[in-house]
N, C-alpha and C positions, 0 to 999 in steps of 0.2 A: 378841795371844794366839796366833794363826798362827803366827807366828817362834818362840815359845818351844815349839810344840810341834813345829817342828821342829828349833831347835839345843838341845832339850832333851826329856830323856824317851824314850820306844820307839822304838827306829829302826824296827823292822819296822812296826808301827800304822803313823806317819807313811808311810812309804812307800806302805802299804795304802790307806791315807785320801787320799792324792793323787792314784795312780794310778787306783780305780776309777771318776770321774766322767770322767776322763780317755781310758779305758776303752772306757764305755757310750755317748761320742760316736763313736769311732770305729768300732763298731759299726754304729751306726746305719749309718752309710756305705755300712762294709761288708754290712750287709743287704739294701741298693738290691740290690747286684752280686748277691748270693746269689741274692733272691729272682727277679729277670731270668731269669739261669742256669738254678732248678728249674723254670720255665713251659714256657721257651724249651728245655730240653732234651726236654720233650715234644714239640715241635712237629719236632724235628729237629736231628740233627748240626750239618746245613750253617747253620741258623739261629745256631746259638749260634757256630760260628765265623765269621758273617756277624759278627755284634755283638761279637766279639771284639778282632775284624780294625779295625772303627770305635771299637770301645773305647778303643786306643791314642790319640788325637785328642783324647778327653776328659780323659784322662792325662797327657797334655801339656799340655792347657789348664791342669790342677792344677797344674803348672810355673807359669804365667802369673799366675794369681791370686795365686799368695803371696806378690807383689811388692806389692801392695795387703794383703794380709792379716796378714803381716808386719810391715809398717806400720802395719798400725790397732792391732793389739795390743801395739807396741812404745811408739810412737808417743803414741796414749792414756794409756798406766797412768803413762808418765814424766811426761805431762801433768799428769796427775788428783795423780800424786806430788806434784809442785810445789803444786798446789793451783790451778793455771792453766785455766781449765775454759776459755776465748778458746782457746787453743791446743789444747786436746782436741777442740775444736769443728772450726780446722780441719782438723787429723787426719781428724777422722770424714770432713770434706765434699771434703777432696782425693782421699782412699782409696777412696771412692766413686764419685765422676767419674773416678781414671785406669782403677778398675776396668772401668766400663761402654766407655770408649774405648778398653780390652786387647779386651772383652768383643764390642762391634760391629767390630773389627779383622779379631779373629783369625774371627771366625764368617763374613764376608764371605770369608777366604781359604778357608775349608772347603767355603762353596756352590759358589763361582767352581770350585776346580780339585780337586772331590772325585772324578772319576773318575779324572785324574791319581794325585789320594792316596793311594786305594785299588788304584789300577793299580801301587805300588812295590811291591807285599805277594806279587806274581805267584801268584795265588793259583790260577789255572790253572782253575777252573770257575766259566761263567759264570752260574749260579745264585745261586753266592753272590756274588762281584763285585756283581751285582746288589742283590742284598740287603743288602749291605754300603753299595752307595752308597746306598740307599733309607734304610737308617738313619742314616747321616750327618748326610745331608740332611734328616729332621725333627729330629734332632737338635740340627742348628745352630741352627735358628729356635728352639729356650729355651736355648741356651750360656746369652744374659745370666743368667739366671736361676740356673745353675749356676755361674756368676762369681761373682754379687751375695749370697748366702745364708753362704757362707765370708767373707767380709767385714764382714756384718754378725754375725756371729759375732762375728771377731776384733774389731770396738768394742765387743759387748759384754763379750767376756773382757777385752779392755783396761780395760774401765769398773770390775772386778774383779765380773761375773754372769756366770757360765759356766750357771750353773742356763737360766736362758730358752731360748740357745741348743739345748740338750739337749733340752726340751720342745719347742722348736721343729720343731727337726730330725725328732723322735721322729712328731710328726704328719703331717709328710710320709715319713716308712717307713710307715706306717701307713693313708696314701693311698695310695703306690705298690704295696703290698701287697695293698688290696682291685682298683684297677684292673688289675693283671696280668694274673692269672686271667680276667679280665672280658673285657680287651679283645687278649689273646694269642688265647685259644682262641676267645673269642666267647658269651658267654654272655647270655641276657636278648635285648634290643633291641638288643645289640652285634654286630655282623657278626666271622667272624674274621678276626683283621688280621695274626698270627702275629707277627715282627718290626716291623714297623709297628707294631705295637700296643705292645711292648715301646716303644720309643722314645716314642710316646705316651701312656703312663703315665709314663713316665721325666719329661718334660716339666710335665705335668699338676701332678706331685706338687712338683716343682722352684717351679712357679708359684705352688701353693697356700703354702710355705714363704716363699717373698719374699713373696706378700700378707698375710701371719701377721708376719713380721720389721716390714712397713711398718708395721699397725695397733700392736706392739707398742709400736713405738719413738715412736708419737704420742702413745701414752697413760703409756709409763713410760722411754723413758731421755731423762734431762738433757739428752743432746749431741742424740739427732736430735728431741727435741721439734719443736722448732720451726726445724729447718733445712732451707733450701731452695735445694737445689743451684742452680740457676737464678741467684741472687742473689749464691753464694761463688763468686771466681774460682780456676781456678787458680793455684795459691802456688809461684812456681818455687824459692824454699827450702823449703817445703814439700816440694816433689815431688822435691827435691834429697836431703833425708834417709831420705824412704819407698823411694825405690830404693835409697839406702846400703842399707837398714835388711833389703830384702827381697829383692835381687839375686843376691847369693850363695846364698839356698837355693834362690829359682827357678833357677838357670843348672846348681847341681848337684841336681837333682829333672827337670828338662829332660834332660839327659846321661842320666841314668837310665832316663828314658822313650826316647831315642835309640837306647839301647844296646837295651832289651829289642825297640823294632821292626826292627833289624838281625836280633836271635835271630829274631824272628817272622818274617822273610823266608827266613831259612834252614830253619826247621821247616816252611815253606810248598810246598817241595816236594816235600814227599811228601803232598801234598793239603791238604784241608782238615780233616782228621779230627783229624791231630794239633794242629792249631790251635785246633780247639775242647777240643780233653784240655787242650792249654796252660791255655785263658782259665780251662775249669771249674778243672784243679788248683792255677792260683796263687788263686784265691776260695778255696779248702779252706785252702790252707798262711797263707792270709792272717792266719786265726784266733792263729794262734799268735804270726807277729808283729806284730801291730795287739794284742795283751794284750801281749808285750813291752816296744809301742811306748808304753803306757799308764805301764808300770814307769820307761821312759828317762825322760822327763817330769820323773816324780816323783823321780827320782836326779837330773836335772838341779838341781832345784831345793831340794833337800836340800843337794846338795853345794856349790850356789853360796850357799848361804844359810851353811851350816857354814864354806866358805871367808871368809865375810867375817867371819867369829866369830874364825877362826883356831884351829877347833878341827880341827887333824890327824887324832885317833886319829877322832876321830865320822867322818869323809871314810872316815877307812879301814872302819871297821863297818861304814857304811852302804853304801858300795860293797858289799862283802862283802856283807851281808844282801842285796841289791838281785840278786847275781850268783845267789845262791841261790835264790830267790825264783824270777827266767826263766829258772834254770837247770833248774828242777822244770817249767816248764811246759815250754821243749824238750824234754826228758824227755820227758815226757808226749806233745807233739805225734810225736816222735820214735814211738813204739809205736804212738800212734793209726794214722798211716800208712802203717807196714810192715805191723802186725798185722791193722788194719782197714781196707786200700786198697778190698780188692771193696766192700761193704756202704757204705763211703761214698759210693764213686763213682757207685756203683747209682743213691744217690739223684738224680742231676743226668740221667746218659743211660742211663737204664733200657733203652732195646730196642734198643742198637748195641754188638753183641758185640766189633766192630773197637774200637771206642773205647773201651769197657771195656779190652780188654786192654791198649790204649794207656796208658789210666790209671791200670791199677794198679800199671804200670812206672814211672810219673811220680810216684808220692804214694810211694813203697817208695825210690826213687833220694831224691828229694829228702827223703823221711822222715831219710834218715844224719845231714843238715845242718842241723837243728832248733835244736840246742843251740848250732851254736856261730852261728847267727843271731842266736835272743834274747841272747847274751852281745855280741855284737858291737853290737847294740841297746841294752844296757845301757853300755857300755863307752862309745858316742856320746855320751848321755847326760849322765856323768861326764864327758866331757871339755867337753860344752857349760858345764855347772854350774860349770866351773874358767875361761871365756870361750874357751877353744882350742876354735876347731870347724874349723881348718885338720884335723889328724891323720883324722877318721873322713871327712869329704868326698877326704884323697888316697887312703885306702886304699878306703873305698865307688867311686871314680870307676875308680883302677885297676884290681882285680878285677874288675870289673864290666866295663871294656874289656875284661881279660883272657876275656872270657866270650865274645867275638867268633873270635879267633884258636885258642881250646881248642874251640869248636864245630865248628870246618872241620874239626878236625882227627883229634878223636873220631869225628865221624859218619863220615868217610871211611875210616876201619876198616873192623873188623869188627859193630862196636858201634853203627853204621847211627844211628837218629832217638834213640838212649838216648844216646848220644855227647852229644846236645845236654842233655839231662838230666845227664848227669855234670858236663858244663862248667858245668852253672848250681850246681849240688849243692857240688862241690870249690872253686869261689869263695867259694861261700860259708864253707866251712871255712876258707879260709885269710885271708878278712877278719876273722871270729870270733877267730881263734889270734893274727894280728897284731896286730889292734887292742887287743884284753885286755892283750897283753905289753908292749906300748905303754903301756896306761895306767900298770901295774902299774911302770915305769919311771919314770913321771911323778911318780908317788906317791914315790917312792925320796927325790925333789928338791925334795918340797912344804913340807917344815919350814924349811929355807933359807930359801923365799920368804916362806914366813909369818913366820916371824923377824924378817927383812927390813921386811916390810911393819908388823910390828908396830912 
């Protein structure tokens, strides 16, 4: 029934109907970081670029897991395809153990040489330095937790239940949510903890989701009923296919995180101020492409489903509709933050005039490159959906280098700490414009191959 509503009938619905569950997870996500941000910008500038500055680490770690999480959703549903429910089982129980052994790795390098890590960022005051390594540092002690919960995810998306996950996740925003407030500022029997307390609500909420995922998965999914790591070894073909399977988008998701802590070492010297305008305006601009990121998704899977139909013109609508669709919400995101930079920004660092005006230079610059973001989002998408996900990883990696070498060079103008903003702004235009025309080429040459293939 699924297949036929999508190589048959509304393209717009379909896409609409894929992309919103799609959507509503990523949000959640993005909520954690929002709702950090509005406590924590009470509390202080230098807090929120303390947590910014440590942020990156956790962003990298999201690199790291999706070598496992990749896996388990890949992994799984081919399983569950076959009807092989032995081999879905060990999917679950390898994706699990390599997770937890990325998971005490990497968090062992974090304690060990966090003032090192935090010392590349030259952050030049030692308040925050401070606070930065303070939050690290409780930070690393729940990584696993922040490993293990995207993974148990992706066996359940593999299992074909995204529902659970969603409800899952949703309860821990929702724990993270009441504990902020609580233990940021200090309220009740709670002392204040400012940063500290961020990081341990971060933790708390992360914790209560893995013990929600365990109980679930005893009582309702097939695979980890009754599995017990302890018992499953690791499967070196196993573990052979989960890195095929999930290597390539950690290695370029990594790069990505590489490249932005490069920017963030260059935006670092001129304090810490604009590091925190950094971490608040990419949260703001996130909105728009995390809803993009919902649409690629659902074009992915339109278009690879349409592709195996061999139905051409539907490829081409639906691309179409799908550009239209993010092309209205860049739009849209586009005006929000030129029109309404002050009054949004207000909300995160309400009593730091400096940083105000930092940021509404930051949401107004980057506001131009809205559109041709979610397009270039869209555009990945469709190329996933066709199996080519070579094209948007070269153009996503280049530009995004290119963001390194146009930042020295802009800021050392006239055009000072906005320099770095234009170079993040104009990459992004020119990944948008390439990638589109790229695809739009692609498509020129798709009848051939469906021909072919028919």
């Amino acid at each position: 029934m699924e297949n036929r509503q999508l190589v048959e009938g509304n393209i717009s619905k379909a896409l609409v109907r894929l992309a919103v569950p799609i959507m509503a997870t990523s949000f959640v996500q993005m909520a954690y970081n929002l709702t950090d941000m509005l406590w924590l910008g009470r509390v202080g500038t230098k807090a929120v670029a303390a947590a910014g500055t440590a942020g990156f680490f956790t962003w990298f770690g999201s690199a790291l897991f999706m070598i496992p999480k990749i896996g388990a959703e890949v992994g799984v549903a081919q399983s569950i395809g076959r009807e092989d429910l032995d081999s879905a089982k060990k999917y679950a129980a390898n994706t699990l153990k390599l997770d937890i052994l990325i998971a005490l790795i990497y968090s062992a390098i974090l304690m060990t040489f966090r003032h090192q890590i935090i010392g590349f960022f030259r952050l030049g005051d030692k308040e925050v330095i401070q606070m930065a390594t303070d939050y690290l540092l409780i930070i690393s002690f729940g990584l696993l937790f922040y490993f293990l919960n995207p993974v148990f995810s992706g066996i359940f998306n593999g299992s074909g239940n995204s529902s659970t996950p969603f409800k899952i996740n949703t309860a821990g925003l929702i724990t993270n949510m009441i504990l902020d407030p609580i233990m940021i500022m200090g309220i009740g029997p709670f002392p204040k903890m400012g940063i500290k307390g961020a990081a341990w609500a971060t933790i708390i909420a992360q914790f209560v989701v893995t013990l929600i995922f365990i109980f679930t998965s005893r009582k309702k999914s097939v695979l980890l009923k009754e599995l017990n790591l302890l018992k499953i070894p690791f499967d070196k073909e196993y573990i052979r296919i989960i890195l095929k399977l999930g290597l390539p988008v950690a290695i370029h998701q990594g790069l990505f995180s590489s490249i932005a802590m490069v920017i963030a070492r260059i935006i670092a010297q001129w304090g810490p101020i604009p590091v925190a305008v950094q971490k608040v305006g990419s949260q703001i601009e996130s909105i728009s492409w995390m809803t993009a990121g919902g649409f690629s998704t659902a074009i992915s899977a339109f278009v690879g489903q349409n592709y195996g139909a061999g139905k051409l013109e539907r490829i081409r609508e639906g691309y179409k509709k799908g550009l239209q669709i993010v092309g209205s919400i860049g739009i849209f995101a586009t005006i929000l933050l030129i029109f309404g930079a002050q009054p949004v920004f207000k909300l995160f660092i309400p009593d730091d005039p400096e940083a105000l005006e930092i940021g509404i230079r930051y949401l107004r610059i980057l506001g131009i490159s809205q559109l041709f973001m979610t397009i270039e989002i869209a555009s990945q998408g469709a190329f996933n959906g066709l199996g080519r996900t070579v094209p948007p990883s070269l153009v996503s990696v280049t530009f995004n280098a290119l963001r390194i070498p146009a930042a020295l060079i802009l800021s050392s103008t006239f055009l000072g700490l906005d320099g770095v903003w234009w170079s993040i702004s104009i990459s992004s235009v020119f990944k948008g414009t390439v990638l589109t025309t790229w695809y739009l080429i692609v498509l020129k040459g798709l009848k051939r191959e469906i021909l072919e293939q028919g």
